[in-house]
C-alpha positions as a printed NumPy array, in Angstrom:
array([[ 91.509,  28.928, 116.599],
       [ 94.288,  26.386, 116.44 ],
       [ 93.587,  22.415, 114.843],
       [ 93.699,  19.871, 117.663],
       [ 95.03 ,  16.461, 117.61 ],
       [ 92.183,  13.79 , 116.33 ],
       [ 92.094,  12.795, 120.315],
       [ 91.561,  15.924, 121.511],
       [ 88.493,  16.334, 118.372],
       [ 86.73 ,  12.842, 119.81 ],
       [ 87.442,  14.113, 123.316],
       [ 85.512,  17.496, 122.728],
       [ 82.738,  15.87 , 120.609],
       [ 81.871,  13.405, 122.677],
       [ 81.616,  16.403, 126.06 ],
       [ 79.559,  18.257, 123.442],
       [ 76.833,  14.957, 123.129],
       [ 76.655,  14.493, 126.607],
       [ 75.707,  18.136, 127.294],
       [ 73.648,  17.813, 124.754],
       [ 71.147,  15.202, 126.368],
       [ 71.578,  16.76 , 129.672],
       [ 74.346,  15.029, 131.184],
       [ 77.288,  15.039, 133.334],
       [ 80.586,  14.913, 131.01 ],
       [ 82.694,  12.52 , 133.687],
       [ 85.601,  10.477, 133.574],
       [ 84.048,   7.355, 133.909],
       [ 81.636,   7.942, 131.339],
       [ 84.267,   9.304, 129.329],
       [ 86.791,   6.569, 129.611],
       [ 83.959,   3.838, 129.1  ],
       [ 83.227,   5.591, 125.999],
       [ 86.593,   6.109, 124.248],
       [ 87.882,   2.411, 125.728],
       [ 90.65 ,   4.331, 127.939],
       [ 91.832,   3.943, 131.42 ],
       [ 89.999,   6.49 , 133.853],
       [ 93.782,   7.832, 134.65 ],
       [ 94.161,   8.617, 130.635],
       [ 91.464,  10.314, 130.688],
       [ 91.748,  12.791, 133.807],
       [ 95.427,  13.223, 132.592],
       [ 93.693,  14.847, 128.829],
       [ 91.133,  16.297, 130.88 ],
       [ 93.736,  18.669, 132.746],
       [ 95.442,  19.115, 129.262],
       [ 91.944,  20.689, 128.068],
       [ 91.499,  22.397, 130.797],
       [ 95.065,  24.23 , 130.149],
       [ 94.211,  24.719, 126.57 ],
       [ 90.961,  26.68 , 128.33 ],
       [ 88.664,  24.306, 125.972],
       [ 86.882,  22.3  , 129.507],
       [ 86.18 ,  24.062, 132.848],
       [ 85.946,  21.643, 135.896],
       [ 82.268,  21.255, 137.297],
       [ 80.316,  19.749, 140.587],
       [ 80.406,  16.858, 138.3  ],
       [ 82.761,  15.899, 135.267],
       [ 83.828,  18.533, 132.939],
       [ 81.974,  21.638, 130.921],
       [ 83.313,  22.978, 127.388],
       [ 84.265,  26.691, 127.778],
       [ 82.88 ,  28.792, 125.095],
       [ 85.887,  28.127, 122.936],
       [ 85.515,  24.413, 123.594],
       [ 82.074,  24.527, 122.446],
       [ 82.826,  26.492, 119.365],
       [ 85.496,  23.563, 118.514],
       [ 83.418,  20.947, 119.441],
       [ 80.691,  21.874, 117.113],
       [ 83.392,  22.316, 114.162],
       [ 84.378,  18.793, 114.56 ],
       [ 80.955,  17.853, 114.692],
       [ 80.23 ,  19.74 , 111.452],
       [ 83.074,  18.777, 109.93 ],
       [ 82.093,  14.806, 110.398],
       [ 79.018,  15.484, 109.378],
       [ 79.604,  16.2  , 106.399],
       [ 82.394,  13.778, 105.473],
       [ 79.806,  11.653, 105.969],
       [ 77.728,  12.953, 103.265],
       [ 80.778,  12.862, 101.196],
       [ 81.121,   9.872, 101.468],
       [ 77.262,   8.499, 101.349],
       [ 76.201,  11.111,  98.759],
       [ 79.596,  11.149,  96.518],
       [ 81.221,   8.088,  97.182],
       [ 78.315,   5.986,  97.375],
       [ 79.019,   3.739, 100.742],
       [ 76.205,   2.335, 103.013],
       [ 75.009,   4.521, 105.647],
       [ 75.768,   1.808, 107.942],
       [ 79.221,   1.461, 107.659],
       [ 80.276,   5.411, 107.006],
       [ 80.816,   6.658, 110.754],
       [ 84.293,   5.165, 111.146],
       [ 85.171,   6.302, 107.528],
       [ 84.435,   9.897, 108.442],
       [ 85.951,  10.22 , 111.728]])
């Protein structure tokens, strides 16, 4: 399993949430969410779907297996930079999120 660019990380993370609560990973919901242009985002969309990480559904996108695996090592992986940084580090809870990422 290769590292991915920090884009690619927020791109697969934020899939992973959606189908998390049950809904439809598309590019409008995507580009709203990461503040891109709806063209940005179809053009990393196809470059997932090449890396086999996203497989094209009725609506939006789906992680592949390997997708999912990466998406929850991201997820991990912030998760516990923000304990690092809470626990160790001391910051407020509050402003920790953008630290971590």
């Amino acid at each position: 399993m290769t590292k991915e660019s920090p884009r690619i990380e927020e791109y697969l993370e934020y899939i992973y949430k959606l189908q998390e609560m049950h809904e439809s990973a598309t590019t409008s919901k995507l580009a709203q969410r990461l503040e891109l242009a709806p063209s940005s985002v179809s053009e990393m969309l196809k470059q997932l779907e090449q890396k086999g990480l996203v497989e094209y559904a009725e609506k939006g996108v789906v992680l592949t297996k390997e997708g999912e695996l990466k998406a929850r090592k991201v997820i991990r992986k912030h998760r516990l930079s923000e304990r690092l940084l809470t626990d160790i580090l001391g910051f407020k809870w509050d402003k920790v999120h953008e630290e971590a990422c």
